[in-house]
N, C-alpha and C positions, 0 to 999 in steps of 0.2 A: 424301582426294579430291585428284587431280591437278590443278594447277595447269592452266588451258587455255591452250596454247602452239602455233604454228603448224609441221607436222612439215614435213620435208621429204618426203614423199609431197602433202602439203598446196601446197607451193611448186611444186612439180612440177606439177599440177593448174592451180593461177595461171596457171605459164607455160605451160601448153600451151593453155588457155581463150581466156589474150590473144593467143596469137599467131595462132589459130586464125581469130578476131574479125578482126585487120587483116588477114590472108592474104584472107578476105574480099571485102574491099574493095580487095586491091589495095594496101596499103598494108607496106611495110619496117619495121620498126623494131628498139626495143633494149629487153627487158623485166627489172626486178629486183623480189625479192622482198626481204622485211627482216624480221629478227624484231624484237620491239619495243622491244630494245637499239638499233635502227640497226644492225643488224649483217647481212650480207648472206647470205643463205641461198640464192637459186637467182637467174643471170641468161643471157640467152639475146639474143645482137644477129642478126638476118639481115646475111647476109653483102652483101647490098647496102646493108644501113640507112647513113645516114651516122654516122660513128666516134664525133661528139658525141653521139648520139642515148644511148651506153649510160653517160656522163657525166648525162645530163639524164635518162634512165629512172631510175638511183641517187637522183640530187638530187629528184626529186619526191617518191619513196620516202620517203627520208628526211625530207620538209618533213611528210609526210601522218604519219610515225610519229612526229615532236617536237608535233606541233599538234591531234594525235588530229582531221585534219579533212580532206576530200580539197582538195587543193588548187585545185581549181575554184572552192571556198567562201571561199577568200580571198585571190584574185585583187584584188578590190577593196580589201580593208584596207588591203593594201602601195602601193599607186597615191599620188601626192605630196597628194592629200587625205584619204587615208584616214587611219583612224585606229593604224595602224600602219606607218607610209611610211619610218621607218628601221628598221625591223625587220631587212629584208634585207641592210644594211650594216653593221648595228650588232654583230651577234655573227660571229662566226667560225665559222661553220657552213654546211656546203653544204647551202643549201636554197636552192630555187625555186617561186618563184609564178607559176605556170604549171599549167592543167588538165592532169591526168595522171598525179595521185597518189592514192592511196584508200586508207585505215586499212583492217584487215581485224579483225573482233570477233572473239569466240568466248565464247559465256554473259556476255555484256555488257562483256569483258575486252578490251582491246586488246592484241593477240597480231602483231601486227605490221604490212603496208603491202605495194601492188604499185605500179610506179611503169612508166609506159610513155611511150616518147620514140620520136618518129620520123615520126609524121604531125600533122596541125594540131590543137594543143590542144585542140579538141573532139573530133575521133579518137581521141586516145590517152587522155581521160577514158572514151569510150564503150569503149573496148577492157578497160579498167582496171573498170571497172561490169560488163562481163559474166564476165568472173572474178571476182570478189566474190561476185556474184551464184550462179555455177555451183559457188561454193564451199563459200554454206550458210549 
């Protein structure tokens, strides 16, 4: 049996889901996919998004594929009371806590993350949720 891994027809799908989402509303951004090395498989910035935007779509990606958890869910750990408040300084890794990262399964496997940067942290969670969602 094959191992379940996220294709790129799969990424492709992601990003056209997310971008479709924020086209929507009006909203620019920068979307990446990741397989679940952190390794980057498919990203897509509009050409108006701002330039950080597709820095911060990777960094959520990435935060959602090291923590197997979207990063909306642990916005509060990292906060100077929570109960992970150096996490974000303490390793060497670009990650961010900030909503807009989402783990993606597959037969209960974490197979990798979409990470979307460009409108207010609650946007680019909901954009990030309907491609997960359209993806199965």
């Amino acid at each position: 049996m094959a191992t379940p891994h996220l294709s790129a027809t799969d990424a492709e799908l992601l990003l056209g889901t997310a971008r479709d989402a924020a086209a929507a509303e009006g909203v620019k951004v920068s979307i990446s996919v990741l397989d679940a090395g952190g390794h980057l498989l498919a990203f897509r910035r509009d050409e108006e998004a701002l330039l950080i935007s597709g820095e911060t779509s990777t960094r959520k990606a990435y935060t959602a594929v090291q923590l197997n958890a979207a990063t909306a869910d642990v916005v509060d750990a990292v906060k100077p009371d929570g109960p992970f408040h150096t996490l974000a300084t303490a390793l060497d890794r670009p990650l961010l806590f900030t909503a807009g990262g989402i783990p993606v399964h597959r037969d209960g496997r974490l197979v990798g993350a979409i990470g979307v940067g460009g409108g207010a942290p609650e946007q680019d969670h909901s954009f990030a949720a309907a491609a997960v969602a359209k993806l199965g």
